[in-house]
N, C-alpha and C positions, 0 to 999 in steps of 0.2 A: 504494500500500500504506500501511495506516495499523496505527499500532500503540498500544493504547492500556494504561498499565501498571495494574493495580487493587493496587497493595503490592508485592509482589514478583510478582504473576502477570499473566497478560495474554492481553488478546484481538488478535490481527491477523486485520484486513478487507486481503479481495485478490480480484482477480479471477479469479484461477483456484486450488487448494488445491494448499498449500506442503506438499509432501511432503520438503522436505530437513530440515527441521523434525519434532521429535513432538512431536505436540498431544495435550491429552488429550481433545479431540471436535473434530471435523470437522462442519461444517454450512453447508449452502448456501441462501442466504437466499430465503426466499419471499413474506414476509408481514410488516407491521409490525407488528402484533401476538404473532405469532409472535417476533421481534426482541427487542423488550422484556420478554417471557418469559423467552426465554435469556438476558439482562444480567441478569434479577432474579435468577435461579435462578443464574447463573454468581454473582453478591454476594454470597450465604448460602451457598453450598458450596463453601466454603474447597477441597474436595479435587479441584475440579477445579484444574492448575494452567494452562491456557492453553485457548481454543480459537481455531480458525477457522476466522470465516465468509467465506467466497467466491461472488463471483456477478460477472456481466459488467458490468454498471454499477456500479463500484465509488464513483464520486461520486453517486448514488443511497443505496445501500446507506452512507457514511459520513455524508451526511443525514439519512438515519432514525434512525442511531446516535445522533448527537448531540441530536436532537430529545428523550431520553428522559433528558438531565442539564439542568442550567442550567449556561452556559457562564462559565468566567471567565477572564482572561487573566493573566499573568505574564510573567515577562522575567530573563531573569541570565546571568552572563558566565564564560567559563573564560578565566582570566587567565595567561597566560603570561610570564615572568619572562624579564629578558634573559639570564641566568643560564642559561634552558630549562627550570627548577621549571613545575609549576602548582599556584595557589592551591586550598587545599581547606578546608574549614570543619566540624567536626563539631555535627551539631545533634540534638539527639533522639536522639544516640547512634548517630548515621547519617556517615558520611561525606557529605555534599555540596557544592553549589557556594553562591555566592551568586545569592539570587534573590529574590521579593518578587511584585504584585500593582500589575498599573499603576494610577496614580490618575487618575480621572477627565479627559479630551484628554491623558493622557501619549501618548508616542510611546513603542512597543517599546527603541528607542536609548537613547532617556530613563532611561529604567526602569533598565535591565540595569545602565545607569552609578552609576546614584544607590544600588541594592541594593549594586554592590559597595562603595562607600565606605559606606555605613550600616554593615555588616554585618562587612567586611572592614579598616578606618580606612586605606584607602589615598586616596591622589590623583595623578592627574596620568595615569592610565589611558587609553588610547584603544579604540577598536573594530578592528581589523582585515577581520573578515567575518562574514557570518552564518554558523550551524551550525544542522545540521536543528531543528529545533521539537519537543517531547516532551509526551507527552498522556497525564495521570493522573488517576483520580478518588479521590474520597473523599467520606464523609458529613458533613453538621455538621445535628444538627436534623431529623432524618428527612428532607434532601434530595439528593439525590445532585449532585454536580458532577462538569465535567468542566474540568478545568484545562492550556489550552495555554500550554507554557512557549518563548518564544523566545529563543535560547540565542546568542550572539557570543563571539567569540575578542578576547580582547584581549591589548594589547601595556601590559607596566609596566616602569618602569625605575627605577622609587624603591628604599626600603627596602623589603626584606621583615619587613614586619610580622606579628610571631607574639605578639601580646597577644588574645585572643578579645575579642569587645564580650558582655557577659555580659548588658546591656543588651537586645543583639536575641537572646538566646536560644544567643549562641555559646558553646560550651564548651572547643573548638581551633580553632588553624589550624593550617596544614601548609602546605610549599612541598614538592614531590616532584615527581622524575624524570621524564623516560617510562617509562624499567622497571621504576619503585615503582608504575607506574597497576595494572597488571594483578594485582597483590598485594593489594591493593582492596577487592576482588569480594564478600569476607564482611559488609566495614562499608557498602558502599556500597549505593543505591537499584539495582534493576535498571537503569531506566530511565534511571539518570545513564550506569552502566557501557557500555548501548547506545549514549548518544552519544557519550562517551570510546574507542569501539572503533571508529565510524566518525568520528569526528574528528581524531582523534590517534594512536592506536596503528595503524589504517592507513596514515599519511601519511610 
């Protein structure tokens, strides 16, 4: 199952149709053509807010998807405090995590480490494990992309730092709970809140 978020809305590819879910269209993939129709038409009408497509070859069906963006990768970290806080960063007026765009032979690891101390002026962080991967697009220049972010749990035990870098675009930080995540939900990206609800708040 893949999910991919377009702002706050989103399409899930699966191989068979999620009825615990409401979608607001259902469609079962036939045609690549056909495919790329429905991504164009799903971009411009805002009022759809989610569909899904289903079909038995679901690694099939997520290659065609992808064929219709230019791919780019990213990487950033939810950093847990020994305290049990986790780091949050407000940017664009969004709640999010630290994250960034790998640069050319980065490694995923790499990245995630180097965003949160850019972004976040921490050190001394480490990785703990990976956490699912998150798939969003957006336009720059009439081309669509589709941005995979690979996401690690990390372990910090410094100071908590609450100076934003105004530099990379931060305008807060925050160290918060577990029972301040789910309060969240308004400032934050969809797409952050699904991996925070299977990373953390189920665990």
């Amino acid at each position: 199952m893949y999910k991919v978020h377009f702002e706050n809305r989103y399409i899930l590819i699966s191989s068979e149709p999620d009825r615990v879910q409401k979608y607001g269209l259902f469609h079962k993939f036939y045609a690549t053509k056909e495919l790329f129709k429905l991504i164009s038409d799903f971009q411009s009408d805002t009022s759809i807010s989610s569909i899904n497509i289903y079909g038995p070859n679901i690694k099939h069906i997520w290659k065609i998807f992808r064929i219709y963006f230019t791919e780019v990768d990213a990487a950033g970290g939810l950093v847990q405090h020994v305290s049990g806080r986790y780091l949050f960063i407000e940017k664009k007026g969004r709640l999010d995590l630290p994250k960034g765009h790998l640069e050319p032979g980065e490694e995923p690891e790499t990245c995630a480490l180097r965003e949160v101390n850019e972004e976040c002026g921490i050190t001394g962080h480490e990785i703990i494990k990976s956490l699912l991967p998150s798939y969003h697009t957006y336009s720059w220049e009439g081309i669509s992309y589709l941005k995979k972010t690979t996401w690690f749990l990390m372990h910090y035990s410094g100071e908590m730092v609450t100076e934003p870098q105004v530099k990379e675009g931060i305008t807060k930080v925050e160290w918060l709970l577990p029972d301040e995540l789910s309060k969240i939900k308004s400032t934050a990206w969809l797409s952050l809140m699904d991996m925070i609800n299977s990373s953390v708040l189920r665990t």
